[in-house]
N, C-alpha and C positions, 0 to 999 in steps of 0.2 A: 737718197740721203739729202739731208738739209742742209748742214756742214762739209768741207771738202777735209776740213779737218779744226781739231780742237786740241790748242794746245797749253799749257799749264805756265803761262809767265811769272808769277810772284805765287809768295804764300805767307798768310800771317796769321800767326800763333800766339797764344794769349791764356796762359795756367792753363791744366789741367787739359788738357788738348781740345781747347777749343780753338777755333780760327777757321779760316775760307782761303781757297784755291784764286786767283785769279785768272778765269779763262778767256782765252784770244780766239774769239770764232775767227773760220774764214769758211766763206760760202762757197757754194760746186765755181762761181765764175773768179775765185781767185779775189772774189773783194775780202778786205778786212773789216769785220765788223764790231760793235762795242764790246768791251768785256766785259764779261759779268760774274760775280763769285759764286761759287758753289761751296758750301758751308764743308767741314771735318762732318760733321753729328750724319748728315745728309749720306755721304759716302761710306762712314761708319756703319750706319744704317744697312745698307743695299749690302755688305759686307766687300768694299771693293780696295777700302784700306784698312789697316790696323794702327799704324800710325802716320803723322801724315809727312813725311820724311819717306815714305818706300810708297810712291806714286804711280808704279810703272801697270799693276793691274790695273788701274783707273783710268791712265791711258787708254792705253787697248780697247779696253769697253768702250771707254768715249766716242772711239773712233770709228766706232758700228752704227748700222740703222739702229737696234734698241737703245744703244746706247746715248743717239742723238736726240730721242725722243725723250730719254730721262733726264737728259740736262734740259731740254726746254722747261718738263715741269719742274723743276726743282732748282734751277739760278735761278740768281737774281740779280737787279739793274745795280748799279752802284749810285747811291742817293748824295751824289754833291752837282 
């Protein structure tokens, strides 16, 4: 696995339940690395939430081999 683990700091919500996760990699040596958001539509998608207030299925996934490879493809960098 790429991640030692991925865990869910912020979230932000915006009508109609749009909004992104803010995730906090940390890699197998314990560094901490940048965070990057994963969109609501994205997770909604995969079916891993329904709304984004009950986060704990998404967890779990996250914290898998597949699960690490789906967040590669699908976050993204934060643009500031």
């Amino acid at each position: 696995m790429k991640y030692k683990s991925l865990q869910i700091v912020a979230t932000l919500s915006y009508g109609g339940g749009r909004g992104f996760y803010e995730i906090a990699p940390t890699d197998i040596d314990n560094k901490r690395l940048g965070h990057k958001k994963l969109y609501f539509r994205d997770c909604r998608d995969k079916g891993l939430i329904k709304r984004y207030d009950h986060s704990n299925n998404l967890l779990v996934f996250l914290n898998t081999e597949e699960g690490n490879v789906w967040f590669d493809e699908n976050s993204r960098n934060f643009a500031w």
